[in-house]
C-alpha atoms as an extended CHARMM CRD file, in Angstrom:
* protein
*
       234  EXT
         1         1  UNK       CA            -42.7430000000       40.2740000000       56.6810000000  PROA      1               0.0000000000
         2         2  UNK       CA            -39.7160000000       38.7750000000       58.6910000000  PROA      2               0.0000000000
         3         3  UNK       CA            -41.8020000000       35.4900000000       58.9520000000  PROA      3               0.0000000000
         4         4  UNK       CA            -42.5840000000       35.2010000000       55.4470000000  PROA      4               0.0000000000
         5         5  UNK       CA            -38.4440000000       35.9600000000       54.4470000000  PROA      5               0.0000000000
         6         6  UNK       CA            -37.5090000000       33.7920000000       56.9030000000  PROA      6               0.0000000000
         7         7  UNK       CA            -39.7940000000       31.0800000000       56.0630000000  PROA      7               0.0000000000
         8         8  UNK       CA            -38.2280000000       31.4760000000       52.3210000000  PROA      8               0.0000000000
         9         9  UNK       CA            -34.6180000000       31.1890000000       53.4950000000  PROA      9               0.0000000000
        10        10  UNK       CA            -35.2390000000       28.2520000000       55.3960000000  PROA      10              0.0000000000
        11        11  UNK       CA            -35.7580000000       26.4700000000       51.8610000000  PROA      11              0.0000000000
        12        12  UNK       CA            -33.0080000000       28.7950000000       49.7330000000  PROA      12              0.0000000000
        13        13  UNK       CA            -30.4800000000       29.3850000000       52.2260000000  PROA      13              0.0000000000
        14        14  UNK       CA            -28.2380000000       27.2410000000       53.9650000000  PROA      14              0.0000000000
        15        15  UNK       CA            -24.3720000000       26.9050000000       54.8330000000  PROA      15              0.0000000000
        16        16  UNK       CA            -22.9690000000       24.9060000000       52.5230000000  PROA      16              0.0000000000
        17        17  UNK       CA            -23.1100000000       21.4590000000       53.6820000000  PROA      17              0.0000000000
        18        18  UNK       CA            -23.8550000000       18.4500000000       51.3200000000  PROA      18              0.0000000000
        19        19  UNK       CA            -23.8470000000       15.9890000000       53.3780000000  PROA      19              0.0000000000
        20        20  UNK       CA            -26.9790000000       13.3240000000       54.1260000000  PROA      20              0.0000000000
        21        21  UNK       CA            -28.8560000000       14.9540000000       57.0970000000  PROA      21              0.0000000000
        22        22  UNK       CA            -32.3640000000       14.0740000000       58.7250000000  PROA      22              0.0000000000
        23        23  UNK       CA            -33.1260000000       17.5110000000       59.6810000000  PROA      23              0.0000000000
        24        24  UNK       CA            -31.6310000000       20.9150000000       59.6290000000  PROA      24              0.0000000000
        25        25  UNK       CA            -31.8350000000       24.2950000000       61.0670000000  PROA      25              0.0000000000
        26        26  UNK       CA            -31.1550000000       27.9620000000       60.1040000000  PROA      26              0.0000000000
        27        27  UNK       CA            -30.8590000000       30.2470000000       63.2390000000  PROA      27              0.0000000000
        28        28  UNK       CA            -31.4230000000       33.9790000000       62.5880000000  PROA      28              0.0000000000
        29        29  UNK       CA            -30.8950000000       36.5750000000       64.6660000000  PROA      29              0.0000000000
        30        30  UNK       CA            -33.9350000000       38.1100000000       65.3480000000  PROA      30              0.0000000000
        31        31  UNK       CA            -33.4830000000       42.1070000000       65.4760000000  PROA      31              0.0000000000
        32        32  UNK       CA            -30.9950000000       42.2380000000       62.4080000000  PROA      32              0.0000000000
        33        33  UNK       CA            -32.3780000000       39.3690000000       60.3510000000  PROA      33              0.0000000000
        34        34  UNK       CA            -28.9360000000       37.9600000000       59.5330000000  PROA      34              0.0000000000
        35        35  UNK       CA            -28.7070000000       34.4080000000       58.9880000000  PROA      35              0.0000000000
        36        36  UNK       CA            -25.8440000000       33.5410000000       62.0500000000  PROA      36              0.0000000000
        37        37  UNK       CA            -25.6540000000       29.8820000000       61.5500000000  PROA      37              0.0000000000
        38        38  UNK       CA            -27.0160000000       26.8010000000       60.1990000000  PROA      38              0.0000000000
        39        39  UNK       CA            -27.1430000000       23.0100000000       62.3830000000  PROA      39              0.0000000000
        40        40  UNK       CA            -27.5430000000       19.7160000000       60.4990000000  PROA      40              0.0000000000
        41        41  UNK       CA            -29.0910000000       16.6300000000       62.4750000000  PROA      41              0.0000000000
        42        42  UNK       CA            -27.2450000000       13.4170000000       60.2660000000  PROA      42              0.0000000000
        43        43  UNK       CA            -28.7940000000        9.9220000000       60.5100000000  PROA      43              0.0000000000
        44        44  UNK       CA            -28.1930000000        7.9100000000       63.4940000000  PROA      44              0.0000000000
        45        45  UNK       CA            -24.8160000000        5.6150000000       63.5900000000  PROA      45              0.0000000000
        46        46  UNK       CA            -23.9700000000        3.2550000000       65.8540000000  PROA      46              0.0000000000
        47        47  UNK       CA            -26.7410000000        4.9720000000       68.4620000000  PROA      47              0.0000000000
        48        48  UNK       CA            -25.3080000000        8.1070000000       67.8850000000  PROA      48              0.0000000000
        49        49  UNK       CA            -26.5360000000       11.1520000000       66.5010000000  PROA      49              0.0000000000
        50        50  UNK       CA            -24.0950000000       14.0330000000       65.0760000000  PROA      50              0.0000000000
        51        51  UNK       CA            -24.9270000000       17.7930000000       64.9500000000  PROA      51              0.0000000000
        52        52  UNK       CA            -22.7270000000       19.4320000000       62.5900000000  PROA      52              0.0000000000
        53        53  UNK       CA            -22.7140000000       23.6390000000       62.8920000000  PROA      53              0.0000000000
        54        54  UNK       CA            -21.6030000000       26.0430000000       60.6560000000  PROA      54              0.0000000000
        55        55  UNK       CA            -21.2080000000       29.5100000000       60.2760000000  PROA      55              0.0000000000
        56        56  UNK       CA            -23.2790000000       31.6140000000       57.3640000000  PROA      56              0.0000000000
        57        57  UNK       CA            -20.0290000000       31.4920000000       55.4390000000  PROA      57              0.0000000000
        58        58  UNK       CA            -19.7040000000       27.6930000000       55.5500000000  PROA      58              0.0000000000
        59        59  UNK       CA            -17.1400000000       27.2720000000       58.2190000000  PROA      59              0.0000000000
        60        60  UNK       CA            -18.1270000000       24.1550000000       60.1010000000  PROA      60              0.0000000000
        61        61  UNK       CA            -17.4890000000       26.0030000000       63.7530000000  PROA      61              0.0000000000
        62        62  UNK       CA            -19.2620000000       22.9780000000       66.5400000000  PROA      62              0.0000000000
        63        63  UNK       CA            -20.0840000000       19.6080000000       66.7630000000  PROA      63              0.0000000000
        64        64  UNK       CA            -22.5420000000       17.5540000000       69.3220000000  PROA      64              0.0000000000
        65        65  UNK       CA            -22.8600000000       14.4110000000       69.7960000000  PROA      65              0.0000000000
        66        66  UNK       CA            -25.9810000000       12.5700000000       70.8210000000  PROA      66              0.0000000000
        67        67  UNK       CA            -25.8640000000        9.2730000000       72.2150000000  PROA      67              0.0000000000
        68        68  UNK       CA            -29.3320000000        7.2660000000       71.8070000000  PROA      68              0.0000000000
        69        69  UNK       CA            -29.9830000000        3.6080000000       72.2110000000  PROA      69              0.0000000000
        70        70  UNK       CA            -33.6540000000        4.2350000000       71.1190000000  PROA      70              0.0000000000
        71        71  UNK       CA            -32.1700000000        3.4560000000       67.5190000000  PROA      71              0.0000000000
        72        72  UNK       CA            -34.3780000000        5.9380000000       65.7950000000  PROA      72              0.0000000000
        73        73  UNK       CA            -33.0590000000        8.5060000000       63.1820000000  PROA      73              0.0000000000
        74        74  UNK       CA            -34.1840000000       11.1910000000       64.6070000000  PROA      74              0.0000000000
        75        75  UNK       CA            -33.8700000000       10.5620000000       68.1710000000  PROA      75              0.0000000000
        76        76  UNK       CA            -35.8680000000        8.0340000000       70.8350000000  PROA      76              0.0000000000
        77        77  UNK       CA            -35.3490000000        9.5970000000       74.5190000000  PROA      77              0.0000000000
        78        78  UNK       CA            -36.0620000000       12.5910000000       76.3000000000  PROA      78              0.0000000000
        79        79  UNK       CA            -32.4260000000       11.9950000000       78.4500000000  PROA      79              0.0000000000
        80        80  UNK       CA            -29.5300000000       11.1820000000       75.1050000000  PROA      80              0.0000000000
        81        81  UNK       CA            -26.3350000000       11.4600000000       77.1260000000  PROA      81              0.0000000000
        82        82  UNK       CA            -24.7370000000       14.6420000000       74.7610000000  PROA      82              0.0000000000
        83        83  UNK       CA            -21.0140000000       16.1690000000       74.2110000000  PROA      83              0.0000000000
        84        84  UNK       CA            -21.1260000000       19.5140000000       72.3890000000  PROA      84              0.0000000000
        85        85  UNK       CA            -17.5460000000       21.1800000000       71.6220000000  PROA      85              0.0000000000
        86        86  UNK       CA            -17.2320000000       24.8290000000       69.6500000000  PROA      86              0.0000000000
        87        87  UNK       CA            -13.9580000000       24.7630000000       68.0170000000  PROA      87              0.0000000000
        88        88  UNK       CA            -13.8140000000       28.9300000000       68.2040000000  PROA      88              0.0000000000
        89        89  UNK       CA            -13.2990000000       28.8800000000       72.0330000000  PROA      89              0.0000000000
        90        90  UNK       CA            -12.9550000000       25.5040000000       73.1290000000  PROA      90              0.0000000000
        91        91  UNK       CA            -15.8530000000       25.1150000000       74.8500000000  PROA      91              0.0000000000
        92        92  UNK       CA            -17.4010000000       21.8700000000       76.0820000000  PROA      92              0.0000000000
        93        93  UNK       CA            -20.9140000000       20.7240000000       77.2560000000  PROA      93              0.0000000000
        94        94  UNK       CA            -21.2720000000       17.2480000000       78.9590000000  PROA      94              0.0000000000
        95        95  UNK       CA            -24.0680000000       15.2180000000       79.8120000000  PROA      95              0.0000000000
        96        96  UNK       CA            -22.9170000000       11.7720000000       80.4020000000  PROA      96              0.0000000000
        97        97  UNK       CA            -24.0770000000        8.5250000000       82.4790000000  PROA      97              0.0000000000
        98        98  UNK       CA            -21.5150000000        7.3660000000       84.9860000000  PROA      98              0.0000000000
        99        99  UNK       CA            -21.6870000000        4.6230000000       87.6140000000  PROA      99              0.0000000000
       100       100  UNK       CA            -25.1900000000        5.3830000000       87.7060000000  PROA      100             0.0000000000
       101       101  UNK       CA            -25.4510000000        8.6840000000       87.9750000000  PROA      101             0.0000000000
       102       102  UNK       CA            -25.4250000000       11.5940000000       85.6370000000  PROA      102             0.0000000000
       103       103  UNK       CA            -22.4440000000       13.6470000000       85.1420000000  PROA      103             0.0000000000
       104       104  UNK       CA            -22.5200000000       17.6080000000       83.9800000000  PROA      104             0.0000000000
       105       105  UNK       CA            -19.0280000000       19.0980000000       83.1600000000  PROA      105             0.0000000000
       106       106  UNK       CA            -18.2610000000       22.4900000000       81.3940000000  PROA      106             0.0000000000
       107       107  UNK       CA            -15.5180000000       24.0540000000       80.5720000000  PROA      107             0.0000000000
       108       108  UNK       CA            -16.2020000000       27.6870000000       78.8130000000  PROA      108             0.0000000000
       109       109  UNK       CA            -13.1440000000       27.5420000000       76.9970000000  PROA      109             0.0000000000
       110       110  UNK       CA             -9.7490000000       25.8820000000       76.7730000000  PROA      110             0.0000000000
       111       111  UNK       CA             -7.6400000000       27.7990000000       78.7530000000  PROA      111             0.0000000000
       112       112  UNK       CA            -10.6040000000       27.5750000000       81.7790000000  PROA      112             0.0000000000
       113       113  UNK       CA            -11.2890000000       25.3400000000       84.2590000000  PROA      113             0.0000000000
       114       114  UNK       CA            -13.3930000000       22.3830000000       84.0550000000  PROA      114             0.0000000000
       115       115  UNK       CA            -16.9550000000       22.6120000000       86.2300000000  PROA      115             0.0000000000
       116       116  UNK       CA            -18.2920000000       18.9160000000       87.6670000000  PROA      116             0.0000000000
       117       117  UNK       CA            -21.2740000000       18.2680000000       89.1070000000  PROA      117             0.0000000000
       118       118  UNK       CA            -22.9140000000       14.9760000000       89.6200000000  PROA      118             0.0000000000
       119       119  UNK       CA            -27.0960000000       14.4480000000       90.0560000000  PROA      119             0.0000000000
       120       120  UNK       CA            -28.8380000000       10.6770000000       90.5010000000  PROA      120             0.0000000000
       121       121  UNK       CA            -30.8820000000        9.6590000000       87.1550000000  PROA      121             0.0000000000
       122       122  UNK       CA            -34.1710000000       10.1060000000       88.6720000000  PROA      122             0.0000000000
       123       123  UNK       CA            -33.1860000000       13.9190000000       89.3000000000  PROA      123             0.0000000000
       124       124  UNK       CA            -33.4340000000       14.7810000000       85.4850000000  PROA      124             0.0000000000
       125       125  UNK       CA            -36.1130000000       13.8730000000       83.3210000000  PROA      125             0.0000000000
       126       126  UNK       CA            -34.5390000000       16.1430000000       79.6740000000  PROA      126             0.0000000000
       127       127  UNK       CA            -31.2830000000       16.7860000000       78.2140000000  PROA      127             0.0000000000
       128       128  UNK       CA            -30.5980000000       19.0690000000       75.7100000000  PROA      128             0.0000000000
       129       129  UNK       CA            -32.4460000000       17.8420000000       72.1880000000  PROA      129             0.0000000000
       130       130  UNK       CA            -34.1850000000       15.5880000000       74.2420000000  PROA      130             0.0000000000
       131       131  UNK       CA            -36.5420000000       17.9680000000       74.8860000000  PROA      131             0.0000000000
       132       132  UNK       CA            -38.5890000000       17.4500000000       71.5400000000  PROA      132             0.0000000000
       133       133  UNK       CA            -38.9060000000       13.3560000000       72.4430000000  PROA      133             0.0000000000
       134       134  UNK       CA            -40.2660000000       15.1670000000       75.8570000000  PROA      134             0.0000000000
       135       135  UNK       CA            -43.1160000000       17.0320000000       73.5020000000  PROA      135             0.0000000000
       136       136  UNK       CA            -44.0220000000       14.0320000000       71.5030000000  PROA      136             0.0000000000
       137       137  UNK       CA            -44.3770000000       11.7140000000       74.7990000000  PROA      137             0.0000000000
       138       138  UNK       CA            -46.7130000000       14.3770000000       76.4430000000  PROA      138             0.0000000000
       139       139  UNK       CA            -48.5420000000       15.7900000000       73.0660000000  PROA      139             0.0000000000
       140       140  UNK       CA            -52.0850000000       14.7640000000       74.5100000000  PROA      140             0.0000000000
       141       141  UNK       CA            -51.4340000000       16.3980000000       77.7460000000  PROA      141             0.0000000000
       142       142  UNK       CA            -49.9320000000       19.2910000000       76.5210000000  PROA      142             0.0000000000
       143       143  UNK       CA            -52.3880000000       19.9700000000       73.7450000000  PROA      143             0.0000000000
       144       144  UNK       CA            -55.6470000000       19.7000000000       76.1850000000  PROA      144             0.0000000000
       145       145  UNK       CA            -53.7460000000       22.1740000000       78.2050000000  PROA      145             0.0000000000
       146       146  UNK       CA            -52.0040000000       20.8730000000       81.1520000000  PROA      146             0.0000000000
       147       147  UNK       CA            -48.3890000000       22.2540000000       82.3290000000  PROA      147             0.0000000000
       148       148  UNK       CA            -45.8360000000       19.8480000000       82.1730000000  PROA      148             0.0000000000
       149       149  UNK       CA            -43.2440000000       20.5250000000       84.6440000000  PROA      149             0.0000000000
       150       150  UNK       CA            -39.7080000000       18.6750000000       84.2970000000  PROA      150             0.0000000000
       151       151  UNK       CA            -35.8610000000       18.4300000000       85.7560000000  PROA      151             0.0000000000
       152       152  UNK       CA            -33.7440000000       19.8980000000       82.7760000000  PROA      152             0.0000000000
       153       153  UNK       CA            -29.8120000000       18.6820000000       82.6710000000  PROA      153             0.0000000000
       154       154  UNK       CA            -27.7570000000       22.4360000000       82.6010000000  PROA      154             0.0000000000
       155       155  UNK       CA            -24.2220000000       21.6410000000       82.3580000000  PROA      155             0.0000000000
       156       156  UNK       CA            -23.6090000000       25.5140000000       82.0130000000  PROA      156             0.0000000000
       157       157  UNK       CA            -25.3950000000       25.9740000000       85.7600000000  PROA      157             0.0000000000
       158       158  UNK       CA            -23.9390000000       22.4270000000       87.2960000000  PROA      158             0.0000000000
       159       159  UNK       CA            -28.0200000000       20.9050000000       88.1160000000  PROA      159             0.0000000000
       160       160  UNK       CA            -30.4910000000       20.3250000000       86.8110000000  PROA      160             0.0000000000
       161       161  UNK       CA            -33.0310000000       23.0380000000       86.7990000000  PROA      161             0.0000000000
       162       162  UNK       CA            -36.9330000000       23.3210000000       86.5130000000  PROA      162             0.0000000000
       163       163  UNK       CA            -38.7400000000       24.0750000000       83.9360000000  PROA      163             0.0000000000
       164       164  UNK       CA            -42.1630000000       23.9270000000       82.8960000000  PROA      164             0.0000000000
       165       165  UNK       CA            -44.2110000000       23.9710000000       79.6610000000  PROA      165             0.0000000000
       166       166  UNK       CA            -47.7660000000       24.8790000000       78.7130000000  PROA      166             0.0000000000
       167       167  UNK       CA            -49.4360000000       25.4230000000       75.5600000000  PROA      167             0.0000000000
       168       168  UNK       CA            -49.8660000000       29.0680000000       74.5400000000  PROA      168             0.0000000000
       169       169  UNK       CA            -51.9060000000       31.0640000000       72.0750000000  PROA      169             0.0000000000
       170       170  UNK       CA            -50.0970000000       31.1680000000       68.5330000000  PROA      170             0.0000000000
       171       171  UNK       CA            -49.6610000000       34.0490000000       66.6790000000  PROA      171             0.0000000000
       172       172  UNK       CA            -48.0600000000       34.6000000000       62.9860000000  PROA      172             0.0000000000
       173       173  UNK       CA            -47.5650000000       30.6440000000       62.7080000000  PROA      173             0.0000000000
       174       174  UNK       CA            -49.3870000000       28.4520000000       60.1630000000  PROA      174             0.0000000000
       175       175  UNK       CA            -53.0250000000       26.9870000000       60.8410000000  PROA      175             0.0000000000
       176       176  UNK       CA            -53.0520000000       23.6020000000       62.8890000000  PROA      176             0.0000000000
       177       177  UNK       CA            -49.4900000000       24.7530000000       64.5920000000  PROA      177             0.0000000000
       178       178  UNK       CA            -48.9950000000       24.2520000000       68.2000000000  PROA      178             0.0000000000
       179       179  UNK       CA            -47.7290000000       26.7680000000       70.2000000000  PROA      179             0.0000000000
       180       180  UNK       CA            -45.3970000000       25.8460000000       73.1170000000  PROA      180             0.0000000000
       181       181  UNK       CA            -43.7220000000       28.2050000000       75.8100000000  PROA      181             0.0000000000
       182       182  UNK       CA            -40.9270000000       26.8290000000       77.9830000000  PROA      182             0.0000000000
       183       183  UNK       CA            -39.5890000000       29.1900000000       81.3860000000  PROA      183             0.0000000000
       184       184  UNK       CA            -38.5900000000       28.5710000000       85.0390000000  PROA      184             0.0000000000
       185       185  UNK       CA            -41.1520000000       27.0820000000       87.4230000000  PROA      185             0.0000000000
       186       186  UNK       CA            -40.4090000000       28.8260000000       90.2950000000  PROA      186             0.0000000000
       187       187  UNK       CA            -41.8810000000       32.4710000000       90.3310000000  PROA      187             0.0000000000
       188       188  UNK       CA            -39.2980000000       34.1850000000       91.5620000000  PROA      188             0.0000000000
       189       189  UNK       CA            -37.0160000000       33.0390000000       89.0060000000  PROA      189             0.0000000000
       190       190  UNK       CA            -39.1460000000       33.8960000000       86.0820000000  PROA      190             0.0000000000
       191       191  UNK       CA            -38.4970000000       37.8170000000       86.6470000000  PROA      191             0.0000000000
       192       192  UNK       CA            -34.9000000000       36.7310000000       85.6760000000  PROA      192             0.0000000000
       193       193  UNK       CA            -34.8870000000       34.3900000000       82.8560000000  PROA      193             0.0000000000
       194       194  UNK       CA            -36.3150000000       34.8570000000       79.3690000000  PROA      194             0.0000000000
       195       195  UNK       CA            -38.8020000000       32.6880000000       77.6990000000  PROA      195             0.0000000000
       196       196  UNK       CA            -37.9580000000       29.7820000000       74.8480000000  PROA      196             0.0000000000
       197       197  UNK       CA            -41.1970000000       29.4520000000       72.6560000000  PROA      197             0.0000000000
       198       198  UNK       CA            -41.3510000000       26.9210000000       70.1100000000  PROA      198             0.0000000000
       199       199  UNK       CA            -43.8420000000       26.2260000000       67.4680000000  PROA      199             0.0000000000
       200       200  UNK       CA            -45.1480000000       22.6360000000       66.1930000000  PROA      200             0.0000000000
       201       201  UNK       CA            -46.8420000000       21.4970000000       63.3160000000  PROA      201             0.0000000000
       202       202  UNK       CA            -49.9540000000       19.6400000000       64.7260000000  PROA      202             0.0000000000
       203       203  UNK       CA            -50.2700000000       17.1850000000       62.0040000000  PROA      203             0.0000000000
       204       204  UNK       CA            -46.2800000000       15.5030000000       62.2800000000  PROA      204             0.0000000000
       205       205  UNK       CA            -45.7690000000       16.9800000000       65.3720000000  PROA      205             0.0000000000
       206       206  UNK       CA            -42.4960000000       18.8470000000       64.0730000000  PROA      206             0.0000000000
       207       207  UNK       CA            -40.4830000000       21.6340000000       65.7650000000  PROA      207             0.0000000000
       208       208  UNK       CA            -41.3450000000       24.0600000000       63.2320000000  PROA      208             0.0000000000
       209       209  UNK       CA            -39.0730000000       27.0020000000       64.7860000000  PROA      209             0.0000000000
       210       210  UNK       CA            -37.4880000000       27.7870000000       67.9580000000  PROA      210             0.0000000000
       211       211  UNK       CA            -37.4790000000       31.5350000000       69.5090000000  PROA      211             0.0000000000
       212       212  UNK       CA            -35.0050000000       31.6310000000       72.7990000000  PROA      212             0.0000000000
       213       213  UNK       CA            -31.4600000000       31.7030000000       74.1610000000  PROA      213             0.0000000000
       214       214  UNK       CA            -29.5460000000       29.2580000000       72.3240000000  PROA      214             0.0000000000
       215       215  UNK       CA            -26.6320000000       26.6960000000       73.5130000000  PROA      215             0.0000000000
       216       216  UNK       CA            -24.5810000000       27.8810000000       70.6390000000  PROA      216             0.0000000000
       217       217  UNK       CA            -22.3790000000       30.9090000000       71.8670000000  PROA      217             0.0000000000
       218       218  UNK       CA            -21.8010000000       33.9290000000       69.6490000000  PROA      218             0.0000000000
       219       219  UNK       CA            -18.4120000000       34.5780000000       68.0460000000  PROA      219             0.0000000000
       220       220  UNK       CA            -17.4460000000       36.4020000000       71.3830000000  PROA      220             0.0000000000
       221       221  UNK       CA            -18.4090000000       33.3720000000       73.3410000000  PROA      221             0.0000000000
       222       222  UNK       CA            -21.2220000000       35.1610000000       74.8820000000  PROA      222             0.0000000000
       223       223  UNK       CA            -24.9760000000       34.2220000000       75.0740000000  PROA      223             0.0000000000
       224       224  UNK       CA            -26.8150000000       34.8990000000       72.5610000000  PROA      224             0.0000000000
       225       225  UNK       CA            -31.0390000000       34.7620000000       71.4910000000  PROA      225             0.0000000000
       226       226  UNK       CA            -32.0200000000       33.3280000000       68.0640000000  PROA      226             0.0000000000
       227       227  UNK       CA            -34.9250000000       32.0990000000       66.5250000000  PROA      227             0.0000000000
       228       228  UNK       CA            -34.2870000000       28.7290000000       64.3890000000  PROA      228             0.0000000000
       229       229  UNK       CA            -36.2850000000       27.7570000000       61.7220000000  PROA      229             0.0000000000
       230       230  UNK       CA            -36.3240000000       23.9300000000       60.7520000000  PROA      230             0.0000000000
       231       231  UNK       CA            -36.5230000000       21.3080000000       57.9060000000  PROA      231             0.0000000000
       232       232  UNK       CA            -37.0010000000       17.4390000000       57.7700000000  PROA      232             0.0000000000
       233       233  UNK       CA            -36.0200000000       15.0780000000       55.1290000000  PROA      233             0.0000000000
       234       234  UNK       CA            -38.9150000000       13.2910000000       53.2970000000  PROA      234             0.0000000000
């Protein structure tokens, strides 16, 4: 039943922007069913891509920006360099290039200290939306099976860490979707950290919804686990 109201508000609901957008989001938490926010992907300018968040209420609460020379709409690369700021705490998320290296910086909130950490470009192979250019690039591989694993950019940590991702059996999603599961690669680790599963259409290829810890903190700044439902523009 959650599916099937949750699949409805996806196409009634939203936040209250008007703007032009190229794909947008409603995440939900998943024990209470409330809608907690909605994210709007605009069309790219000037190789940049804006994510505008707001709150159920229509308070426009973050902002990232993705930086993409790819020049596609929607996104090119699997490594965008990527600022994210929440105006409710003052926290910032930084992936940048810088005299050929990448730079992570976080700061969890404005009266904090800022975190630095520096890793060469070979040492990450995602950043943050990136991740669905990842899918695309490695559909064939991950469809037949194989486990991808790859060097994700965590500002929030300071590294990169690894991750991998195998195709897993689907359950309550449309016919033809594609199931994906993301988690640690080291063993040890996974005891520790939850999973992020995401489902794809097979046909476009589309993140369909997202089920995981999320890079959007609650309204108490803490972590919090959503699933995200999405929408593209003809």
């Amino acid at each position: 039943m959650l599916e099937l109201l949750t699949a409805l508000a996806v196409t009634a609901a939203g936040c209250g922007y008007q703007g032009p957008s190229t794909a947008w989001g409603l995440a939900f938490d998943p024990d209470s069913q409330s809608l907690e926010y909605c994210e709007y992907y605009l069309p790219s300018a000037q190789n940049q891509i804006k994510v505008l968040y707001f709150t159920a209420d229509g308070q426009r609460f973050a902002e990232k920006t993705l930086l993409d020379h790819s020049g596609s709409p929607r996104g090119g690369t699997a490594v965008p360099e990527v600022v994210q700021r929440d105006f409710r705490h003052g926290e910032i998320r930084e992936v940048r290039q810088e005299r050929g290296q990448w730079l992570m910086r976080y700061r969890k909130s404005a009266h904090a200290d800022w975190r630095t950490a520096r890793c060469d470009l070979a040492g990450i192979d995602v950043v943050d939306a990136g991740f669905d250019v990842y899918v695309r690039e490695h559909w064939a591989e991950l469809v037949r099976g194989d486990t991808l694993t790859f060097n994700f950019a965590s500002p929030l940590h300071g590294r990169a860490i690894r991750l991998r991702a195998r195709k897993v059996a689907c359950f309550n999603a449309r016919p033809q979707a594609v199931c994906i599961r993301v988690d640690v690669a080291q063993p040890l680790l996974r005891l520790f950290a939850g999973n992020l599963d995401l489902v794809y259409d097979g046909a476009s290829r589309n993140l369909l919804w997202f089920d995981g810890v999320v890079n959007i903190l609650d309204p108490k700044a803490q972590t919090q686990r959503l699933r995200i439902y999405y929408q593209y523009s003809p």
